[in-house]
matplotlib code that plots the C-alpha trace (Angstrom):
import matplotlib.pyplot as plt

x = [18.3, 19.7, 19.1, 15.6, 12.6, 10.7, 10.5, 13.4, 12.4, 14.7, 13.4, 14.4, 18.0, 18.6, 17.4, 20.2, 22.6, 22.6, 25.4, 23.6, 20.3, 17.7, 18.1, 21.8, 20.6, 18.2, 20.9, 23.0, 20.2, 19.3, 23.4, 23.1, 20.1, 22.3, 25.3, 23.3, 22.0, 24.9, 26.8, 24.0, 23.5, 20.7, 19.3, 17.7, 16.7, 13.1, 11.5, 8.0, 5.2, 7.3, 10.2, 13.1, 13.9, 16.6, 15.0, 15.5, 15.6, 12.1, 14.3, 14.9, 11.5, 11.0, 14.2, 13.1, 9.4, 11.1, 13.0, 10.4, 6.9, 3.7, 1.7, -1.5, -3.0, -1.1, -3.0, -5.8, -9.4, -10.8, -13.5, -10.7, -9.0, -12.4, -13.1, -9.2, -9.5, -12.9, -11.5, -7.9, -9.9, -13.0, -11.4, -12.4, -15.4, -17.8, -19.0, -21.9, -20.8, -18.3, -21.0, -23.4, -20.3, -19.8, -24.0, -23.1, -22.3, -18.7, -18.2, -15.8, -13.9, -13.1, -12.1, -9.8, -8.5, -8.1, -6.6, -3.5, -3.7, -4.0, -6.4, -7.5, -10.5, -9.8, -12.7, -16.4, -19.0, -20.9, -24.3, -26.8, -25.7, -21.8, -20.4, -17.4, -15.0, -12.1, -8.6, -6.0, -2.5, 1.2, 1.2, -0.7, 1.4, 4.7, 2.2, 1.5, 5.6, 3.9, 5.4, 2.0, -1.8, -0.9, 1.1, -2.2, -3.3, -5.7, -8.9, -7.4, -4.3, -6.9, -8.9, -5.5, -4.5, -7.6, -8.0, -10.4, -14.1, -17.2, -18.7, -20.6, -17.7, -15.7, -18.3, -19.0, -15.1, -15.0, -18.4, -16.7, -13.4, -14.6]
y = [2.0, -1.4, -2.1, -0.2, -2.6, 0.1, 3.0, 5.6, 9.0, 11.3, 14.0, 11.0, 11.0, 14.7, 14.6, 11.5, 13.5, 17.3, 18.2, 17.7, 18.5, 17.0, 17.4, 16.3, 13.3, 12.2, 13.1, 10.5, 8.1, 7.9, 7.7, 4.7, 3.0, 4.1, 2.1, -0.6, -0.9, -0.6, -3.3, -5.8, -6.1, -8.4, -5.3, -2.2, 0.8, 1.3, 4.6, 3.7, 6.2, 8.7, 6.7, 4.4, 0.9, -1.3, -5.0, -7.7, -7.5, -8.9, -11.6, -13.3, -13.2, -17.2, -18.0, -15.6, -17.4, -20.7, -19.4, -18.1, -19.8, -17.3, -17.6, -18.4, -15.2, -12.7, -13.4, -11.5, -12.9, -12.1, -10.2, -8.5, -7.7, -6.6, -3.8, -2.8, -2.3, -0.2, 1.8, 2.9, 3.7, 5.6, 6.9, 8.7, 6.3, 4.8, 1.7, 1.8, 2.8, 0.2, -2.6, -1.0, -1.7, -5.0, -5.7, -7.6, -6.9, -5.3, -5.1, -8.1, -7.1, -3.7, -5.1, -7.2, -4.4, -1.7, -4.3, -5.2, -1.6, -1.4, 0.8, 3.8, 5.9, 9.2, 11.1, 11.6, 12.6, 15.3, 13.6, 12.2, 9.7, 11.1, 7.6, 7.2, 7.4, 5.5, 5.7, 3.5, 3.8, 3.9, 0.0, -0.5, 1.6, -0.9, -4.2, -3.7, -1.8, 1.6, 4.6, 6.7, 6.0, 7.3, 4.0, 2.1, 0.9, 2.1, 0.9, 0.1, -1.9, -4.0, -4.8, -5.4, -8.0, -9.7, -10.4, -8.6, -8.6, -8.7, -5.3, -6.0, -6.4, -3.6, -1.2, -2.5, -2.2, 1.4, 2.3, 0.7, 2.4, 5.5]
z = [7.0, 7.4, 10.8, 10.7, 10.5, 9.7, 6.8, 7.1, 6.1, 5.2, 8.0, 10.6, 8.9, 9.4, 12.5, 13.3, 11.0, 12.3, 9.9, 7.1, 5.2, 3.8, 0.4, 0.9, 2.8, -0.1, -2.9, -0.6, -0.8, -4.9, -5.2, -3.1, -5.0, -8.6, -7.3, -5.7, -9.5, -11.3, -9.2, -9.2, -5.6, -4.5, -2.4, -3.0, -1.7, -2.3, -1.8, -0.2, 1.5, 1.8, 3.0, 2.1, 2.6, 2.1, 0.4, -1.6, -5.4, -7.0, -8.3, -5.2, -4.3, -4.8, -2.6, 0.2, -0.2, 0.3, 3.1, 5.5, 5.5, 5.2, 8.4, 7.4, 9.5, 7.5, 4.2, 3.4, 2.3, -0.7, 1.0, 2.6, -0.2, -2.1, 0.7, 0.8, -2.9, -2.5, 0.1, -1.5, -4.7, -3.2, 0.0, 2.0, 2.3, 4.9, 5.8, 4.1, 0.8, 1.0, 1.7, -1.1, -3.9, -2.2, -1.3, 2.2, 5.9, 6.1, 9.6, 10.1, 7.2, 8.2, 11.9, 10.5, 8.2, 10.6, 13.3, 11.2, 10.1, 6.2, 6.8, 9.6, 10.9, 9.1, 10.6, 10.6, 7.2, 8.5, 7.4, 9.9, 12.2, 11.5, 10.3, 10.5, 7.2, 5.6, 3.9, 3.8, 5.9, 5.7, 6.2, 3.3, 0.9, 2.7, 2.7, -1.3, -2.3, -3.2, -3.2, -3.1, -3.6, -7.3, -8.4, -7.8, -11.3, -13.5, -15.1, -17.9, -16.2, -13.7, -17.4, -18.6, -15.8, -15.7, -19.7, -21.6, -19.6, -20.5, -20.8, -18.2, -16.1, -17.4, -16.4, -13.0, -12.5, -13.9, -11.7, -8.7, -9.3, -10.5]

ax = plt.figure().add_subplot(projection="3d")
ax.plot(x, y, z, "-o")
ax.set_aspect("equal")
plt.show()
């Protein structure tokens, strides 16, 4: 898992370590994160879309910021992050039911989305015309540290985060959401 710049799942592990199993592998794995907790390391092994990672502790976040500079093409827009929102909530979704909740052209958006892969083609409605729909990927899970599509948060967290909206607001987030 160290060297791996990529998720490690624990099928790719067995496959590397014949002599063992799975479950063995993964018991080997939440031992590791236990220890790593107990001792205070300043890494961890995060379990993320179905696969494991070794990373820095949230703590160190601000050094490793100051260490490497974010390129300024790796952030995402707010548009982009509107439609990435929409689509991880609603998927699987199309194109135009993401520009009704957002009322404007999408089409740049989801380009940009589905070329630094947060998000993928995941097949065809079988309506007229056959658009194409929606979901979010593997990447996205890594880009935002989630395990599944379950640890997104909830109505009542977003409302939470963002103060208390108007009610106005509050519904149009638990229309858009729902």
């Amino acid at each position: 898992m160290f060297a791996a710049n990529e998720l490690v799942s624990v099928e790719q592990l067995a496959r590397l370590l014949e002599e063992m199993d799975g479950n063995a592998i993964a018991r080997l794995i939440y031992e590791l994160q236990k220890e790593y907790d107990a001792t205070g390391r300043s890494f961890q092994i995060v379990e993320i879309a179905n696969g494991f990672q070794i990373c820095t502790r949230d703590k160190y976040a601000e050094w490793i910021r100051k260490f490497y500079t974010t390129e300024l093409s790796s952030r995402l827009t707010v548009s982009a992050l509107e439609a990435l929102a929409i689509i991880a909530y609603k998927q699987p979704v199309t194109r135009a039911e993401v520009e009704e909740i957002r009322g404007v052209n999408s089409d740049g958006v989801l380009r940009t989305l589905l070329e630094r892969n947060l998000i993928k083609v995941t097949g065809r409605r079988q309506t007229p015309g056959r658009p194409m729909i929606y979901g979010t990927t593997t990447d996205f899970l890594m880009h935002f540290g989630l395990r599944d599509l379950s640890e997104l948060p909830s109505v009542d967290e977003i409302e939470r985060m963002l103060g208390t909206p108007k009610e106005e607001m509050r519904a149009e987030i638990r229309e858009v959401l729902s």
